[in-house]
TIDREN-82875 format. One line per field, with one value per residue: residue in one letter; x, y, z of N, C-alpha, C, O, CB in turn; residue number from 1. Coordinates in steps of 0.05 Angstrom, whole numbers. Glycine has a CB too. Example, Ala and Ser with C-alpha at 12.3 -4.5 7.8 and 13.67 -1.06 7.14 Angstrom:
! residues 2
r = [a,s]
n.east = [264,257]
n.north = [-114,-45]
n.up = [156,142]
ca.east = [246,273]
ca.north = [-90,-21]
ca.up = [156,143]
c.east = [264,258]
c.north = [-66,1]
c.up = [156,157]
o.east = [285,268]
o.north = [-66,23]
o.up = [169,161]
cb.east = [226,282]
cb.north = [-89,-12]
cb.up = [181,114]
k = [1,2]
! end
This chain:
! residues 242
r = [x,x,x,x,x,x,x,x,x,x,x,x,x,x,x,x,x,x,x,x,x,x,x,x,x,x,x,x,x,x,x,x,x,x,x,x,x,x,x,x,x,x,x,x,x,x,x,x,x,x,x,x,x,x,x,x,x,x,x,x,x,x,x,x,x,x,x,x,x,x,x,x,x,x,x,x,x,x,x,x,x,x,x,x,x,x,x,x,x,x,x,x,x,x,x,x,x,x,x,x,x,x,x,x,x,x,x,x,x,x,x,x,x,x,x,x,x,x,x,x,x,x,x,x,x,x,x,x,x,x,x,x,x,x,x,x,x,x,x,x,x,x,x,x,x,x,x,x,x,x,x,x,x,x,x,x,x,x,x,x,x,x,x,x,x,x,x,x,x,x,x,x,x,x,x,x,x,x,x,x,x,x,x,x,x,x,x,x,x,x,x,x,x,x,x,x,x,x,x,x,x,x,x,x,x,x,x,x,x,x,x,x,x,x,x,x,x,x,x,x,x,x,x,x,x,x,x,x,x,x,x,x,x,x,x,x,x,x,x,x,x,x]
n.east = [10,4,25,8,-51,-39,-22,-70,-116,-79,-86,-137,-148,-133,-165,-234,-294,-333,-356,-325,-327,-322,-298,-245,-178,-160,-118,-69,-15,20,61,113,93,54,0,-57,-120,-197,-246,-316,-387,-398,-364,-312,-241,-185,-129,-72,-2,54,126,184,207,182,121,59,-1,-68,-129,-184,-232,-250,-275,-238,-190,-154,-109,-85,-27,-40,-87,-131,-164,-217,-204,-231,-225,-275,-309,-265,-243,-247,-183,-137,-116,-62,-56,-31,-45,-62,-69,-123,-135,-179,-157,-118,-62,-34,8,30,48,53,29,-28,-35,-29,-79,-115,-121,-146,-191,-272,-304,-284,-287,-278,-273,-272,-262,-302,-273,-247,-256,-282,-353,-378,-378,-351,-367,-341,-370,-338,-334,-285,-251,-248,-215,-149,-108,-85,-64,-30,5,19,54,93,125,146,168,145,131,66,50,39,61,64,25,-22,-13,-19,-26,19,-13,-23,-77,-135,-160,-106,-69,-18,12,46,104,123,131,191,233,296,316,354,398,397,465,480,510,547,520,470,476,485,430,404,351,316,264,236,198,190,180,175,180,155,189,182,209,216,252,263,263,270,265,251,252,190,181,218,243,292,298,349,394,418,388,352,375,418,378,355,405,408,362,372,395,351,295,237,189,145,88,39,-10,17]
n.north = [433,446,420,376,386,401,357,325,357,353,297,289,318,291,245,221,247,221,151,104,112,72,-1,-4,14,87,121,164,223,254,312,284,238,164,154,106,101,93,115,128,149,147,183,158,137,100,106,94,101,116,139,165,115,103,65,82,71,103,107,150,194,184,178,240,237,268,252,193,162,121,74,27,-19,-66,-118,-142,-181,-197,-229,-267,-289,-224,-192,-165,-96,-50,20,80,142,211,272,299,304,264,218,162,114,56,16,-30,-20,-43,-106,-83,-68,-102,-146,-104,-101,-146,-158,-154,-144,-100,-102,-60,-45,10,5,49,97,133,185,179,164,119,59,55,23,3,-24,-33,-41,-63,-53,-89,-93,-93,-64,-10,-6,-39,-22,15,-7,-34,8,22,-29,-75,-129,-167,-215,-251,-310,-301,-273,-295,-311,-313,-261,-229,-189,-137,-150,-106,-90,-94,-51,-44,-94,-95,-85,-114,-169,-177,-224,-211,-161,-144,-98,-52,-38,13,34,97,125,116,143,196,211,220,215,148,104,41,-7,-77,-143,-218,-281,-327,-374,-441,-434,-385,-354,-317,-317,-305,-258,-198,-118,-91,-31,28,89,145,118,68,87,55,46,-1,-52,-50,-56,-121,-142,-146,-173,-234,-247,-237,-247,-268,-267,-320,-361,-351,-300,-284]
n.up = [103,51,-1,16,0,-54,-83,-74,-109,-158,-171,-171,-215,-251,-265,-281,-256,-259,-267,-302,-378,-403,-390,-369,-350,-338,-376,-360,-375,-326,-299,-291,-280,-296,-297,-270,-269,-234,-227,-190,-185,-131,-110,-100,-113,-153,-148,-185,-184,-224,-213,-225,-216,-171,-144,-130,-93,-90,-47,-58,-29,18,79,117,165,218,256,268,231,200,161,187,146,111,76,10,-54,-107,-79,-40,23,67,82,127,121,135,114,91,123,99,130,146,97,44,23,19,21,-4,42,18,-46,-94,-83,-70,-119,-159,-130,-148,-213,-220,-224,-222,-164,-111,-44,2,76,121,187,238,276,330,310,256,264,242,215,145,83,18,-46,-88,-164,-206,-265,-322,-358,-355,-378,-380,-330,-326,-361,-325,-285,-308,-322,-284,-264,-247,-224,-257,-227,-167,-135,-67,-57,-40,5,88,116,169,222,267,312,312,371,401,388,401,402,355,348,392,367,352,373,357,335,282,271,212,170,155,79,69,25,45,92,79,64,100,130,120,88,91,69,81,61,89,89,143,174,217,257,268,237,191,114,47,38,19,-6,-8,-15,-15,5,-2,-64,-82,-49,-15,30,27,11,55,101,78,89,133,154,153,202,242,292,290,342,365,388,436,416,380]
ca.east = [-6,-8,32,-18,-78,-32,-21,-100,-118,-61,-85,-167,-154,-122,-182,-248,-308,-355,-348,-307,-338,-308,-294,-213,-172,-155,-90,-58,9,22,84,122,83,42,-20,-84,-143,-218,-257,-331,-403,-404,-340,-290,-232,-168,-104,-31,18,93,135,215,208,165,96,48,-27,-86,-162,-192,-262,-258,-266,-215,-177,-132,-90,-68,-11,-38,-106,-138,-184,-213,-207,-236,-233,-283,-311,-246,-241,-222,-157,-132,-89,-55,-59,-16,-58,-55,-87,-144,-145,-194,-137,-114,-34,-19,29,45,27,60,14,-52,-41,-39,-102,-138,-115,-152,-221,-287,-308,-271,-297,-272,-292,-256,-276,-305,-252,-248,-251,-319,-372,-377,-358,-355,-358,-351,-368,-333,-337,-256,-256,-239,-193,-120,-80,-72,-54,-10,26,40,68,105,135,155,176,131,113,44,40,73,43,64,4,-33,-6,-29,0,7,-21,-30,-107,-149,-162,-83,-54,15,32,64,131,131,136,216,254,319,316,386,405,420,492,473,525,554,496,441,474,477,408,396,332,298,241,242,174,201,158,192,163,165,190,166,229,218,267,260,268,252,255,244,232,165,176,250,245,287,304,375,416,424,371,341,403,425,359,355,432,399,341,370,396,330,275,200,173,121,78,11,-12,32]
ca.north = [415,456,406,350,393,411,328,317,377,335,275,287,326,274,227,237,258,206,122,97,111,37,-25,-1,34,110,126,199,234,282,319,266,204,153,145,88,115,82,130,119,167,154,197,145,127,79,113,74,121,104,165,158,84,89,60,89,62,116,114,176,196,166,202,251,238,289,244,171,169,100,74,8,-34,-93,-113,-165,-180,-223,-256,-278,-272,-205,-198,-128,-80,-23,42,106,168,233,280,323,295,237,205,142,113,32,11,-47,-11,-70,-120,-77,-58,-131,-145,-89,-120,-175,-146,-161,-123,-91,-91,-49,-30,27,10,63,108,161,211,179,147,90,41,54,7,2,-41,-17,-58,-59,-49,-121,-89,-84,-52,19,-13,-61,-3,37,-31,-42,34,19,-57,-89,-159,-174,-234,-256,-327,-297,-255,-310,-320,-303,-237,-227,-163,-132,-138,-81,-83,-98,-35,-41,-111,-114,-73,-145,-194,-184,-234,-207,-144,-141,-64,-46,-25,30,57,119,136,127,160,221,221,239,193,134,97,11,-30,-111,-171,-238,-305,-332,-405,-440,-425,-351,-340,-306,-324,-292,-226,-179,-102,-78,-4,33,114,159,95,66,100,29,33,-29,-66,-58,-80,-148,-159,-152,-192,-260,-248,-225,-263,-269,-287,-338,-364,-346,-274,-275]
ca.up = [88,25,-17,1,-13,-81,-88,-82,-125,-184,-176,-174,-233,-263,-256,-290,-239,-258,-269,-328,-389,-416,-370,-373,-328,-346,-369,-358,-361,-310,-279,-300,-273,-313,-271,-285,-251,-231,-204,-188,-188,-110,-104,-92,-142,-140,-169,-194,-197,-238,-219,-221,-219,-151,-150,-109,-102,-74,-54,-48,-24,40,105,134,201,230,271,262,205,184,176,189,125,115,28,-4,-86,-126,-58,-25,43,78,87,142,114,135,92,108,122,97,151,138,64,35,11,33,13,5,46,1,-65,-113,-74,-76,-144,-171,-121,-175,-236,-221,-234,-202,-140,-90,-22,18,110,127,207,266,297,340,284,251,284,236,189,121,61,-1,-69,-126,-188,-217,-299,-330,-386,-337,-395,-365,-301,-328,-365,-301,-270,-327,-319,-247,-267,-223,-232,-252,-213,-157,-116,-49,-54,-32,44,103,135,203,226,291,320,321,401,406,373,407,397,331,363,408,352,345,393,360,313,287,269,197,179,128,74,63,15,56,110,70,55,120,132,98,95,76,80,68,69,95,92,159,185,246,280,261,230,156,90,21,43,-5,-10,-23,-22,-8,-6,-21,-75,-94,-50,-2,60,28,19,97,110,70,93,173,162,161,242,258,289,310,377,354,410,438,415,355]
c.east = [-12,1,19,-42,-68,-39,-50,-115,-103,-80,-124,-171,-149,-143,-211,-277,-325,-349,-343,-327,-336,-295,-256,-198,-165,-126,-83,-33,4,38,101,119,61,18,-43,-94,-175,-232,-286,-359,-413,-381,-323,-274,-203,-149,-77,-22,46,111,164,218,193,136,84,15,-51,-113,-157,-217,-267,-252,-245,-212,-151,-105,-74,-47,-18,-74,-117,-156,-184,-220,-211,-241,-247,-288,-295,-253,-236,-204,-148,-105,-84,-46,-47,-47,-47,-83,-102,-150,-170,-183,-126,-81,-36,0,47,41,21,29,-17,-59,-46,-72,-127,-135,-130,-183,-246,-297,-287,-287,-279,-284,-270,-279,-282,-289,-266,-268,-283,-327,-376,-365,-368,-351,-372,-348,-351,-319,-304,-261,-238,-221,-164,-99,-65,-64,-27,16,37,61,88,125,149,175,186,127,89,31,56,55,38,40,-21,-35,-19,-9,-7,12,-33,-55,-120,-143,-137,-68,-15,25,41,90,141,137,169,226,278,311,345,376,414,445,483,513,526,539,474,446,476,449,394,379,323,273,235,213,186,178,176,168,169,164,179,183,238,233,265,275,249,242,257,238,210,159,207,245,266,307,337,400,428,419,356,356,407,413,350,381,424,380,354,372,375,316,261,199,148,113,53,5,2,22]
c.north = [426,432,383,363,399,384,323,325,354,311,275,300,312,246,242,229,230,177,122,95,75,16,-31,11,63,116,153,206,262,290,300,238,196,139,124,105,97,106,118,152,162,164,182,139,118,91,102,98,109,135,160,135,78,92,67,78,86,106,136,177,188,185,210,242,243,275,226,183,130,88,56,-3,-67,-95,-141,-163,-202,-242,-268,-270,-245,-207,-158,-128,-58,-4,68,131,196,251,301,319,265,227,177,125,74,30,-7,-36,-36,-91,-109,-75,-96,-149,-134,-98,-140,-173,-150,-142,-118,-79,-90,-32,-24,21,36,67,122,182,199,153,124,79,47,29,18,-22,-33,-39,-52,-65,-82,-113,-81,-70,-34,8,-29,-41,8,11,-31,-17,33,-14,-65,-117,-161,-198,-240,-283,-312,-279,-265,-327,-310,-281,-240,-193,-157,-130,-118,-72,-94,-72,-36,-66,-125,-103,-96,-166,-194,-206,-216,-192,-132,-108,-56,-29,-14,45,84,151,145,152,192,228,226,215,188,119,64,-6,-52,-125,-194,-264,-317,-358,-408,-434,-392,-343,-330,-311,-308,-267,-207,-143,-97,-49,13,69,130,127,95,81,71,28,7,-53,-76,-73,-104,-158,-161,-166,-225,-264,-242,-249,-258,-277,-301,-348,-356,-313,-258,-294]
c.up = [59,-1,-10,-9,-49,-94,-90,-102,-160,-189,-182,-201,-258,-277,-266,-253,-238,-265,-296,-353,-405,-395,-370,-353,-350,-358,-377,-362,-349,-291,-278,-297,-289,-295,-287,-263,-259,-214,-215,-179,-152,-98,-102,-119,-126,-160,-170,-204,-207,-238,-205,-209,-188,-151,-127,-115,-77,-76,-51,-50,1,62,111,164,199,245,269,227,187,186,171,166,124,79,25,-40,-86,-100,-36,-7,50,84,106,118,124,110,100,107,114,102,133,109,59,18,26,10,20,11,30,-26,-90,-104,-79,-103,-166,-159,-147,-200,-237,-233,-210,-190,-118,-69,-3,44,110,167,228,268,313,325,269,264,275,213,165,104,35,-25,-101,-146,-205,-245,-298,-345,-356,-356,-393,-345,-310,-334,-342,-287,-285,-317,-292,-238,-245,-237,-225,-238,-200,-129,-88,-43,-42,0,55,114,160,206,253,298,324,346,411,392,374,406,375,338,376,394,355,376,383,331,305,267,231,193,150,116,74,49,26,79,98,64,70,137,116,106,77,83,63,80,72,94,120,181,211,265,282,246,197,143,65,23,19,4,-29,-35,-1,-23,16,-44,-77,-71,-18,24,52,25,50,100,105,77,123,176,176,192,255,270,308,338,364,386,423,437,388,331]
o.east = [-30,-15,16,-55,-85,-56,-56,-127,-117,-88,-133,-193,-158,-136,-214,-276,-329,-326,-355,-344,-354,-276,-244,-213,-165,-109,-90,-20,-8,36,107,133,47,20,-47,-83,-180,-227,-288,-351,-434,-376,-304,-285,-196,-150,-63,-29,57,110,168,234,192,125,94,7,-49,-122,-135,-229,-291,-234,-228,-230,-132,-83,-50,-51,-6,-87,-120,-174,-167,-234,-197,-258,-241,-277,-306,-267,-217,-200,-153,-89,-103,-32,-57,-64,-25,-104,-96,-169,-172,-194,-130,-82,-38,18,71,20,0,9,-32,-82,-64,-85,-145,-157,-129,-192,-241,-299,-274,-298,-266,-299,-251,-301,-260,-274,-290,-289,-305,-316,-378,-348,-392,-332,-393,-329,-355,-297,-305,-276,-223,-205,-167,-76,-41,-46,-5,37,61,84,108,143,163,188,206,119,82,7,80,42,15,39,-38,-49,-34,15,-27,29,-51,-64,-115,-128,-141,-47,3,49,45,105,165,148,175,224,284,304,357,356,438,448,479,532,505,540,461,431,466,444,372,389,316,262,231,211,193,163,196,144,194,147,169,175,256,230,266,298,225,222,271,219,209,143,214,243,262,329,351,423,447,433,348,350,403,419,336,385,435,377,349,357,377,321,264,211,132,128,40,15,-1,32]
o.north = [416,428,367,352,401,383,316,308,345,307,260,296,318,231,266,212,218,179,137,78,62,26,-53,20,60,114,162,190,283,281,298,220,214,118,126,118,89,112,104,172,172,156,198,137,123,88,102,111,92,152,152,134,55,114,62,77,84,98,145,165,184,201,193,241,232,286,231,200,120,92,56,13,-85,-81,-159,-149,-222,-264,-277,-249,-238,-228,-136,-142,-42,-11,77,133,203,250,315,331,248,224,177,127,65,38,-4,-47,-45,-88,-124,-77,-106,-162,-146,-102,-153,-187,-149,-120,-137,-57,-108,-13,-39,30,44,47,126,192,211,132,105,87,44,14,29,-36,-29,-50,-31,-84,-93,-131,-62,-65,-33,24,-27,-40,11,16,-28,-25,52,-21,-66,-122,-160,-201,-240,-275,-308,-271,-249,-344,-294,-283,-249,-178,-171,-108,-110,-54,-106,-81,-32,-67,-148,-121,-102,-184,-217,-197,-201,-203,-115,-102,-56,-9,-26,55,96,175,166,171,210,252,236,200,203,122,64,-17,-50,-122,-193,-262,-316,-363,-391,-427,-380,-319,-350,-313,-302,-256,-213,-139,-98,-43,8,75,130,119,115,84,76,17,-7,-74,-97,-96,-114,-182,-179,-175,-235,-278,-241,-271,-250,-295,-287,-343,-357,-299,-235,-291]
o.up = [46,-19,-29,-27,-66,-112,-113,-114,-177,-211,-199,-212,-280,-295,-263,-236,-216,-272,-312,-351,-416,-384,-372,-336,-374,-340,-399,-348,-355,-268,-254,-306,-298,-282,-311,-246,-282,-191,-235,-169,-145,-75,-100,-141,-102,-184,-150,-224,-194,-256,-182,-190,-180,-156,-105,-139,-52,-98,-43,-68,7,65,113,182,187,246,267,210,169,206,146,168,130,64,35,-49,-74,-97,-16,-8,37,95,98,107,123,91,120,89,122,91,114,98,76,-3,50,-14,43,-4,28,-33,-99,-118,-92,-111,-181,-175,-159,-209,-258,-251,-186,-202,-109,-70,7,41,104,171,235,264,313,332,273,271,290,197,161,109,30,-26,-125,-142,-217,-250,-282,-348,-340,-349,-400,-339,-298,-321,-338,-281,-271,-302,-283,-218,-231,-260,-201,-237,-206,-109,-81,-19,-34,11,44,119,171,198,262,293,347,350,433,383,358,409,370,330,372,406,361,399,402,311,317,255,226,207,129,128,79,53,24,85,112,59,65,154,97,128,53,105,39,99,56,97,124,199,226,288,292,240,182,150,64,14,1,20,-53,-53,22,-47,41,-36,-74,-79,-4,40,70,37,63,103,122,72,136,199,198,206,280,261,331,349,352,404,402,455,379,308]
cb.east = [-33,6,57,-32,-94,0,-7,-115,-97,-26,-68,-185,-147,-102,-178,-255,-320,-375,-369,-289,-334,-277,-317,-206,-140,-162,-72,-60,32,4,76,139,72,61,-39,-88,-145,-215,-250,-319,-424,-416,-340,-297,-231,-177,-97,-26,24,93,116,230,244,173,91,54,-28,-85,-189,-182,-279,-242,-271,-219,-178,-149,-97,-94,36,-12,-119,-147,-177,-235,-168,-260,-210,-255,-310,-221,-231,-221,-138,-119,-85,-35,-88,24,-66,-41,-71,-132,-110,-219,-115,-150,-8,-17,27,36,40,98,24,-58,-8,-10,-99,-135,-89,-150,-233,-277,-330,-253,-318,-262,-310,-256,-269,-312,-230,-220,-210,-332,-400,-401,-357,-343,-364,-346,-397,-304,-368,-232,-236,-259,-207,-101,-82,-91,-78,-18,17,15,55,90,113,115,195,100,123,39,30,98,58,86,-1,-28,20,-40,0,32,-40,-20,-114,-175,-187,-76,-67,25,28,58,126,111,124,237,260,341,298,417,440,412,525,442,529,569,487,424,495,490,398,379,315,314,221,273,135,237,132,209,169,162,220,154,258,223,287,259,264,226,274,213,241,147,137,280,214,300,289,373,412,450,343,324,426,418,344,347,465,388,323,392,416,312,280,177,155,131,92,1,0,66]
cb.north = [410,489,406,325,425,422,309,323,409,322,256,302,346,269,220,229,287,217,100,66,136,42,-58,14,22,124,105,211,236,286,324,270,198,136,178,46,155,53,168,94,163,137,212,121,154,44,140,39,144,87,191,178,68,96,33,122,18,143,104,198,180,137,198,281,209,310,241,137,181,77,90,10,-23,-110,-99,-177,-180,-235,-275,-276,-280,-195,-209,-123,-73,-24,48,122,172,236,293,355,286,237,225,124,139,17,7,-76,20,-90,-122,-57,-33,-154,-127,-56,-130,-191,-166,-175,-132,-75,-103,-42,-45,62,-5,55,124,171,206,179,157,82,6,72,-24,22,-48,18,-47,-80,-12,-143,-49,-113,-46,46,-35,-87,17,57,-60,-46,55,16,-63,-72,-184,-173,-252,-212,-357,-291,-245,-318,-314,-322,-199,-251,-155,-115,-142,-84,-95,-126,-10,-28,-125,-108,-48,-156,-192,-151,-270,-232,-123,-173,-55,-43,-44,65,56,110,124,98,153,225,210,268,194,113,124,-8,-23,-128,-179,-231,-327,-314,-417,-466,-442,-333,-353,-280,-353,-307,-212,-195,-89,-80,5,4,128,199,94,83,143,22,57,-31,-44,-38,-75,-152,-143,-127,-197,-276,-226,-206,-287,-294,-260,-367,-357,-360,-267,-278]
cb.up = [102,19,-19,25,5,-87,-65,-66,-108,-175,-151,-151,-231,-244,-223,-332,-247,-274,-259,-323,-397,-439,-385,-395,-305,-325,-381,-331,-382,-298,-252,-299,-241,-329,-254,-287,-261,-220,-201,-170,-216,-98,-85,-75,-172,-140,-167,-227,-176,-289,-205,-204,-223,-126,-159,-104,-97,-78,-38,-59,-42,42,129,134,222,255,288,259,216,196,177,211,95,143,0,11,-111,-151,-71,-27,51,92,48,192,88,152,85,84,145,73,179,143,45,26,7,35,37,-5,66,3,-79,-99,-50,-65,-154,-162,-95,-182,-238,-189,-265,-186,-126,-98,-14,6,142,100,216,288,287,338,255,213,290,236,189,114,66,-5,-73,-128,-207,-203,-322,-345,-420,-323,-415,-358,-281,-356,-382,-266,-267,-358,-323,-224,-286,-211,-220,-269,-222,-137,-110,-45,-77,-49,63,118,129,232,207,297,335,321,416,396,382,436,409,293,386,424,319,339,392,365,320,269,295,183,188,142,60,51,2,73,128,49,41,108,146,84,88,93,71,81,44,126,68,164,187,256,276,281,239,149,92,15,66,-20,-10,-6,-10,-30,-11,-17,-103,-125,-44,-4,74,8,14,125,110,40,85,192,131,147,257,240,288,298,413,328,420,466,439,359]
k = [1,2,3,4,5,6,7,8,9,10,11,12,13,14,15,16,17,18,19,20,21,22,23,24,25,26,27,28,29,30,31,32,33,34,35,36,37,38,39,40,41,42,43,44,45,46,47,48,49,50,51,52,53,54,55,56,57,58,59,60,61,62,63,64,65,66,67,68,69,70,71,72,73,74,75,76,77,78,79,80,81,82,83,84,85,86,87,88,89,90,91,92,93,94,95,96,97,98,99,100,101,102,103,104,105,106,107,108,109,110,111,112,113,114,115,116,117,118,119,120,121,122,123,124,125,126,127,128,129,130,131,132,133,134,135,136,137,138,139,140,141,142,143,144,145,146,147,148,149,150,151,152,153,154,155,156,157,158,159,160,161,162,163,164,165,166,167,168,169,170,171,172,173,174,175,176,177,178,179,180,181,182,183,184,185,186,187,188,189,190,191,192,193,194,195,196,197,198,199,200,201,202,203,204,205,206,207,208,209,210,211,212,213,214,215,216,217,218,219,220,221,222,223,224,225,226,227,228,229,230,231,232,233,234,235,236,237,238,239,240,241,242]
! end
C-alpha cells in the first residue's frame, strides 16, 4: 500500500486544506497530470485528474474500509433525484475512485450542491452524508476535460442506469442471458491484463446499442475495441428482478 498512501500524500498536497478561496475550481500541475480540485473546511474534496489522456475523478475524506474493492453511494446535484453509483475503493485510504469518471465529472461541472450518502457497512456503523456546495466558475474543470478530450456534455447522462440493489449484491453477474467473449488482439494480449468499463443503452429485447467506452486501462492497445466488437452478440435477461 505504499504507492497509494504516496497517491494520497500527491494528490492532498495538491489541493488546498481549506474551501476555495473563489467560487472556481483549483487548477494544479503535478507529475505530469493537470488536476481541478474542490476541497472543503469539513475535510472532504473532489479531484479531476488529466494524466496521459486518462481521466480520473476522486473524493477524499471519507471513511476508510479495508475490504470491499468498490463502494456503494447515493449522489444527487442541484436537487435531482438520487441516483446509486458505484465507486472503486482504495483500502485503508479515505479516498474514493469513480467508476464512470467522464460521467461524474460533467455531474460537477454543473454547480450547485452535491449530495452525497456514503451508506452503513460492515466497516462503519453509519451513514454518512454530505452537502458540498460545487464552485459555479467550471473553467479549471473544463480545462482538465478538455486535456483528456472529454465531452462537456453528453444527453445520455440523463437515463436511468440499472444497478444492482443493495440487499441483492450478487445479482448484477445474472443480468447476461448471452455474454459473448471478446476476441482480443495481439496488443492487448501482450499487455498481459486489462481493464474496460462500457456503458450500452439498452432495448426492450435486451439487446445493446450505443455502446460506448467509458474508461479502457492500460489505454490504446485494443481491450476496448474487442469489447465494443462483442457487445452487439451480447444480451440482457430483462424480466422480473432485472
Amino acid at each position: 500500500m505504499i504507492a497509494a498512501a504516496t497517491l494520497l500524500s500527491a494528490l492532498l498536497a495538491a489541493t488546498p486544506a481549506a474551501a476555495q478561496d473563489k467560487d472556481g475550481w483549483t487548477l494544479t500541475e503535478a507529475s505530469g497530470a493537470l488536476i481541478a480540485s474542490a476541497s472543503y473546511e469539513s475535510g472532504q474534496s473532489f479531484v479531476v485528474r488529466c494524466r496521459n489522456r486518462r481521466l480520473d475523478v476522486m473524493m477524499t475524506g471519507v471513511p476508510t474500509e479495508s475490504g470491499p474493492q468498490t463502494r456503494r453511494l447515493e449522489w444527487a446535484v442541484q436537487g435531482e433525484e438520487h441516483q446509486r453509483q458505484t465507486w472503486l475503493n482504495l483500502a485503508n485510504q479515505p479516498m474514493i475512485f469513480a467508476s464512470r469518471p467522464v460521467h461524474v465529472a460533467r455531474i460537477l461541472r454543473k454547480g450547485g450542491t452535491a449530495s452525497v450518502r456514503l451508506p452503513a457497512s460492515s466497516e462503519t456503523a453509519q451513514a454518512r452524508r454530505y452537502d458540498l456546495p460545487l464552485p459555479s466558475d467550471a473553467d479549471g474543470l473544463d480545462q482538465v476535460l478538455a486535456a483528456c478530450e472529454a465531452r462537456l456534455d453528453d444527453p445520455r447522462d440523463d437515463l436511468i442506469e440499472i444497478d444492482p440493489p443493495y440487499e441483492r449484491p450478487g445479482v448484477f453477474p445474472d443480468i447476461w442471458q448471452r455474454h459473448a467473449t471478446p476476441q482480443y488482439p495481439n496488443s492487448a494480449i501482450s499487455a498481459g491484463a486489462g481493464e474496460v468499463l462500457f456503458s450500452c443503452i439498452v432495448a426492450e429485447s435486451g439487446r445493446l446499442r450505443d455502446c460506448r467506452i467509458e474508461m479502457e486501462n492500460p489505454p490504446r492497445v485494443g481491450f476496448g475495441q474487442a469489447t465494443l466488437d462483442a457487445l452487439p452478440s451480447s444480451r440482457l435477461r430483462l424480466g422480473p428482478g432485472v
